[in-house]
ZAMARGU-4260 file (C-alpha; in steps of 0.2 Angstrom, whole numbers, plus 5000, padded with zeros to 4 digits):
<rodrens>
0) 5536/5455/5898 | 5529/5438/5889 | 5512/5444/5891 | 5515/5460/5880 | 5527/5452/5869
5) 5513/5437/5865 | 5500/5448/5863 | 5510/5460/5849 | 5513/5446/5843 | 5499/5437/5842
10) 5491/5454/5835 | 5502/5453/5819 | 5497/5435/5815 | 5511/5428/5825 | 5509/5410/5834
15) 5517/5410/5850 | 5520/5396/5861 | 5528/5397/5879 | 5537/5380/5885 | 5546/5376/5901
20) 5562/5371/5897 | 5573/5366/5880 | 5566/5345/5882 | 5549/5352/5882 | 5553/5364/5869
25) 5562/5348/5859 | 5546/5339/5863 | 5533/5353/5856 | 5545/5354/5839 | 5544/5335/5834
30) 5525/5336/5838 | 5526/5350/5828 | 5532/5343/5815 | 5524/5328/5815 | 5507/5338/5814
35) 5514/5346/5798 | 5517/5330/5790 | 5536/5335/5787 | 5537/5314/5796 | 5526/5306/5787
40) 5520/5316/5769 | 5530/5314/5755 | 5540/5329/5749 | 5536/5337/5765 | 5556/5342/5773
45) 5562/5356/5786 | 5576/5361/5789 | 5585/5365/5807 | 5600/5377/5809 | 5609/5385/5826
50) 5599/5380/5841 | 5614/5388/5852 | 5608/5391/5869 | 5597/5380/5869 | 5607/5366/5875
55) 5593/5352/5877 | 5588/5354/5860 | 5597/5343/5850 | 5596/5343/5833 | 5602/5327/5827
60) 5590/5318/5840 | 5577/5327/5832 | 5584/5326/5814 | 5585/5306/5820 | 5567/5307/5826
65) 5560/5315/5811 | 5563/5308/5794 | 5560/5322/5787 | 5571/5336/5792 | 5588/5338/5789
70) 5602/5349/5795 | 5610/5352/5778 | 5605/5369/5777 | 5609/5376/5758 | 5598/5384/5745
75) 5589/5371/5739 | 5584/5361/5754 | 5578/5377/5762 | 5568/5380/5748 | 5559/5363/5746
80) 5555/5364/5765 | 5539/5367/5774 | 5547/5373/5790 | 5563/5379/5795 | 5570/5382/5812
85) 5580/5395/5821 | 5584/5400/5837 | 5582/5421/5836 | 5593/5431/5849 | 5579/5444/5854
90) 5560/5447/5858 | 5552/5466/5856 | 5537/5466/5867 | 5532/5483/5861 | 5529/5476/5842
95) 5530/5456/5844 | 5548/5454/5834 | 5561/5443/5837 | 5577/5450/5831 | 5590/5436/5823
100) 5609/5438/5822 | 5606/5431/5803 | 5624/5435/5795 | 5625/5414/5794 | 5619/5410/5779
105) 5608/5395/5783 | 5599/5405/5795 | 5593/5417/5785 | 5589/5403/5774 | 5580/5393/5786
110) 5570/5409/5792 | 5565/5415/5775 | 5563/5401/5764 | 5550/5390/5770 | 5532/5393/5772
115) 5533/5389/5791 | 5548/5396/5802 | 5550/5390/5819 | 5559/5405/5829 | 5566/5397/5846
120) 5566/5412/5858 | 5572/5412/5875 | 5557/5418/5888 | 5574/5429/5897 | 5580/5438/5881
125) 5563/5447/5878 | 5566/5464/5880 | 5556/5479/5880 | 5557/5487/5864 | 5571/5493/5851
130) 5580/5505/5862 | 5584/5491/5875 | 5591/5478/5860 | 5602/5493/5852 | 5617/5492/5866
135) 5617/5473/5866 | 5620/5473/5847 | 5638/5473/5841 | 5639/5477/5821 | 5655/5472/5818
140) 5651/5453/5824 | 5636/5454/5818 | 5635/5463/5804 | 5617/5457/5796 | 5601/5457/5809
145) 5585/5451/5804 | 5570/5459/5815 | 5556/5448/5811 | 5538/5453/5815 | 5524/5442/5812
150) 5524/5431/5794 | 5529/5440/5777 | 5517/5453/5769 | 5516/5464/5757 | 5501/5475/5750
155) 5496/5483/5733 | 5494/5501/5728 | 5475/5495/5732 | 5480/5491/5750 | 5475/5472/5747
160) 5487/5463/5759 | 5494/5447/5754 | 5503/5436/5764 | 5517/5425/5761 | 5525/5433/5747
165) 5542/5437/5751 | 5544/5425/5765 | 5536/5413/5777 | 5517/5413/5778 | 5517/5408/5795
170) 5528/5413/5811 | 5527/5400/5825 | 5537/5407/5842 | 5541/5393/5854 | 5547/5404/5871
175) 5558/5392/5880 | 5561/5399/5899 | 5578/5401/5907 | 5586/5387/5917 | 5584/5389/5933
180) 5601/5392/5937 | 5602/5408/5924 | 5584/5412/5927 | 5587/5416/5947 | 5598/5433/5941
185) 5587/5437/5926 | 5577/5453/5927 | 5559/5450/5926
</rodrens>
């Protein structure tokens, strides 16, 4: 299912990035974020929300680590970031979209905002396509989905495509794999 997933992914301009467990995944964001400058380039922030799930990703050891990013999440720090980072719920492989319970404000911040977002996907919840996410999806607790694929674009009446206008000009998915504990009763 990663296979498909990267590569409808990776077809709409998506970066997708598979690591091992939620310390590498920790490890991959502050290089990350180091490579953007967000450490070390003045005026360069990001911002970190809900990494639920993702228990060895701590944000305030990252947000410790990197000077830059905060975890103050409001309208303005999200929209004087570079990056923001969220962890997303689901992956489609049919189209390359990770779908984001995003009825929290600051994730919807963090995910449309800045010109990078981060999405933290778990490699188990990528699912085949829409009709496979539809039963797992409650509306009443979540009543604002976000189904995100590949960075924002729009195009004219001309069919000139233009990225970046509405959202995040680039989309970097870091596919973190199960635990091995919840991995063994996972379906493949």
């Amino acid at each position: 299912m990663y296979e498909l997933f990267k590569s409808r992914a990776e077809a709409v301009s998506g970066e997708v990035h598979r690591v091992a467990s939620d310390a590498a995944a920790a490890e991959f964001l502050a290089g990350f974020l180091e490579s953007e400058g967000v450490a070390d380039r003045p005026g360069a922030r990001a911002v970190c929300v809900a990494t639920a799930g993702l228990a060895g990703i701590r944000p305030q050891a990252l947000a410790a680590r990197i000077p830059g990013l905060t975890l103050d999440v409001d309208r303005k720090s999200a929209a004087e970031s570079r990056v923001g980072i969220s962890a997303v719920d689901f992956g489609l492989a049919d189209t390359g979209t990770v779908v984001q319970d995003a009825s929290s404000v600051p994730l919807r911040l963090a995910s449309t905002l800045p010109e990078i977002h981060v999405a933290l996907l778990r490699t188990g919840a990528i699912l085949p396509g829409l009709e496979d996410v539809l039963p797992r999806l409650e509306p009443a607790r979540s009543p604002y989905l976000s189904f995100i694929t590949g960075p924002s674009r729009t195009a004219d009446i001309e069919r000139v495509l233009t990225i970046g206008v509405h959202g995040p000009v680039r989309l970097v998915i870091v596919c973190v794999d199960d635990p091995p504990a919840a991995a063994e009763g996972a379906p493949s």
